[in-house]
C-alpha positions in Angstrom: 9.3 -8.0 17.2 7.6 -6.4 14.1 6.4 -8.7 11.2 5.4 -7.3 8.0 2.8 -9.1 5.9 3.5 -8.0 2.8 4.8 -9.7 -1.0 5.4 -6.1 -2.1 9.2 -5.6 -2.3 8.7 -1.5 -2.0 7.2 -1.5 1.4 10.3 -4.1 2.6 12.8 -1.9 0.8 10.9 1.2 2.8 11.1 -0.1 6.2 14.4 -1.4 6.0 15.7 2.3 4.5 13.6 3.5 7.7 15.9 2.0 9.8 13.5 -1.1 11.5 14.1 -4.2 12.0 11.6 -6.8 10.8 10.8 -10.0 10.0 8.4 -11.1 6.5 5.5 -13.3 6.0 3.7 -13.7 3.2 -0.4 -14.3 3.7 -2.4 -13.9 0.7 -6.1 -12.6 1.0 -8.8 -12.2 -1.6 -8.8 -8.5 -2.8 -12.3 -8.6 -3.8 -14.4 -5.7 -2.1 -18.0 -5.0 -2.3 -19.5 -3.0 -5.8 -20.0 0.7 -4.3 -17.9 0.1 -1.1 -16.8 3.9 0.4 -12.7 4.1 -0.8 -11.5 4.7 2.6 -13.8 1.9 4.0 -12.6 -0.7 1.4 -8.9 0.2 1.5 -9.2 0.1 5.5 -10.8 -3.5 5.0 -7.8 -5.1 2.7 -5.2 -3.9 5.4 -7.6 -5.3 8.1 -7.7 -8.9 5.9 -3.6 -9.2 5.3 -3.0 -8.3 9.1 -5.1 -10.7 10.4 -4.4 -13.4 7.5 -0.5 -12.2 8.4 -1.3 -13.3 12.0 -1.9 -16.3 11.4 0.5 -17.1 9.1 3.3 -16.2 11.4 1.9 -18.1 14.1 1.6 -21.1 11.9 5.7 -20.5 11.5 5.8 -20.6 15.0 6.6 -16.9 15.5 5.7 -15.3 19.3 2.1 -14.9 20.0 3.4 -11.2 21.2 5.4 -9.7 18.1 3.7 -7.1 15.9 2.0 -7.5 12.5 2.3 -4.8 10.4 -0.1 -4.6 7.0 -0.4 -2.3 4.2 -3.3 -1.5 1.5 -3.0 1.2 -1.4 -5.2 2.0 -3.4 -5.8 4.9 -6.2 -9.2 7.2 -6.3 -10.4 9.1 -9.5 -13.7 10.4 -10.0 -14.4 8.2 -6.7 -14.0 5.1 -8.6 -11.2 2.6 -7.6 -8.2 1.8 -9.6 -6.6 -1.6 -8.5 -4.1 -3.4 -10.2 -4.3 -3.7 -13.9 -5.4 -7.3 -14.9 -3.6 -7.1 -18.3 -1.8 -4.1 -20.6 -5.0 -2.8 -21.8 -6.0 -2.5 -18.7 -3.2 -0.3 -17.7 -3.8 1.6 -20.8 -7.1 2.6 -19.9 -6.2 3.8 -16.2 -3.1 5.4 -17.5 -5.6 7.6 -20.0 -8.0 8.7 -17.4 -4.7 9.3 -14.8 -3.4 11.8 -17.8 -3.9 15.5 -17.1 -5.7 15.0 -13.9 -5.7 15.1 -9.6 -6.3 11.7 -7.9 -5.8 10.9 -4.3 -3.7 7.9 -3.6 -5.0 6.5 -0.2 -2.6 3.6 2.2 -4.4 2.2 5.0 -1.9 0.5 7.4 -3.4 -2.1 10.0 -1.6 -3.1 13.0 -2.1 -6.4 14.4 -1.6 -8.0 17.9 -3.2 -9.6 20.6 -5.1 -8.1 23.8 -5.5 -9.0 27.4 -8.0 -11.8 26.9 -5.6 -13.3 23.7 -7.5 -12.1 21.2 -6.7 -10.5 18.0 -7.0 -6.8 17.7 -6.4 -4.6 14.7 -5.9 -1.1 14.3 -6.1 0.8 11.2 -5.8 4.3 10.2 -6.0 5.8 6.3 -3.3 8.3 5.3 -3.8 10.4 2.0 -1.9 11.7 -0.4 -2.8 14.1 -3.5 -1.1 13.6 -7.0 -1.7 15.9 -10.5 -0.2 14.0 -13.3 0.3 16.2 -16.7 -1.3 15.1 -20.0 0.5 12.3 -21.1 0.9 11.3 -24.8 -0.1 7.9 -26.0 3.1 6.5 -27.6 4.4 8.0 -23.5 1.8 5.5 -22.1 2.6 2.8 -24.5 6.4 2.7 -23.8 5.9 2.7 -20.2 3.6 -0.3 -20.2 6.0 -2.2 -22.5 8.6 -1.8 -19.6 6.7 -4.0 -17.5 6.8 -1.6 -14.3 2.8 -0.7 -14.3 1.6 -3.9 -14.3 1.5 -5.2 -10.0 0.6 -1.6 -9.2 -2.3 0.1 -7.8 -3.4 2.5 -10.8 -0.9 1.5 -13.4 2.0 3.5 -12.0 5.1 3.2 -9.8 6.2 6.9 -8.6 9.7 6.4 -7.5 10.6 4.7 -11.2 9.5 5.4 -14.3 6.0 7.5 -13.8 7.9 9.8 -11.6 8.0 12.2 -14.8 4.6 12.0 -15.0 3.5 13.8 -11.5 3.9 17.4 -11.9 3.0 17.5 -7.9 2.5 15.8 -5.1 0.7 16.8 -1.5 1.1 15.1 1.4 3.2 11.9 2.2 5.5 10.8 -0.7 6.1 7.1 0.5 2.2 6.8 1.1 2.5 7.4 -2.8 4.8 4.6 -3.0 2.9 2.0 -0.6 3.7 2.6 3.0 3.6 5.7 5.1 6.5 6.3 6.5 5.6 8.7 8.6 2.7 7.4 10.3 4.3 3.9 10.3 7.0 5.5 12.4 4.7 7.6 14.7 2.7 3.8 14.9 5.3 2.1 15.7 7.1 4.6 18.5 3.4 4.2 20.2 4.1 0.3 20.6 7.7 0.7 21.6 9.3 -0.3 18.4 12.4 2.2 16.9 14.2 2.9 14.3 17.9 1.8 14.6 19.0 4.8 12.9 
């Protein structure tokens, strides 16, 4: 069975839309990484933390020692520096600015998590990136769309499939990675283990 240790309702609503069947658990880990830490390296390490904190969990529920734990990280790159989740509005104001009129690279790592031979835990990650050019945006624009609330649990200030959608003026590479999972690496994951799509 695949298990997906994950709070965030867009990577649910993607997997279901996906077609796969799943069960939830939710496993909080500390976000913190180290100051300097390479983006892919750091965004691999946070997916490593929820699928083995998602482990757990589920086996604490009582769920098979043999189902699947699936995990998710996203994070957003500019200038190399990383932009998490805004901590308050003015936050989100600030990332919004430097996001305005430039390229960033939205990067998912996705961590798969399941036991081996000798019943140990193993995890498997891999990074997928995604390239997004956002036109100038005008302040009283960045304002109104942190007054709608949507910004503020998202990596970099911005949800693309609501609101901020108007802001990208392209996007290269996966569009769901954009979003928070994938899709198509998930699915080319999870064919690997033996777990389909219904659809």
């Amino acid at each position: 069975m695949l298990v997906l240790a994950s709070s965030s309702p867009r990577r649910s609503e993607l997997l279901q839309e996906w077609g796969f069947d799943f069960r939830l658990v939710h496993a909080p880990v500390s976000e913190e990484l180290p100051e300097g830490i390479i983006p892919e390296e750091g965004v691999q390490e946070l997916a490593k933390r929820k699928a083995f904190a998602g482990y757990r969990a589920w086996r604490n529920r009582n769920g098979s020692a043999h189902d699947l734990i699936l995990s998710a990280d996203t994070i957003v790159v500019l200038d190399q520096n990383i932009l998490g989740k805004p901590s308050d509005e003015k936050e989100a104001e600030v990332m919004l600015r430097a996001l305005s009129g430039k390229t960033h690279r939205v990067m998912t790592a996705i961590a798969l998590a399941s036991l081996d031979h000798h019943q140990n835990i193993i995890v498997e990650t891999e990074v997928e990136i995604s390239i997004v050019s956002f036109r100038e945006l005008s302040r009283l624009e960045i304002l109104n769309y942190i007054a709608s609330g949507e910004p503020m649990d998202k990596a970099a200030a911005y949800g693309i499939q609501g609101e901020a959608g108007k802001f990208a003026v392209e996007v290269k590479g996966s569009f769901t990675n954009v979003i928070g999972l994938p899709m198509e690496l998930v699915t080319a994951k999870l064919k690997e283990k033996g777990i389909l799509p219904k659809k």
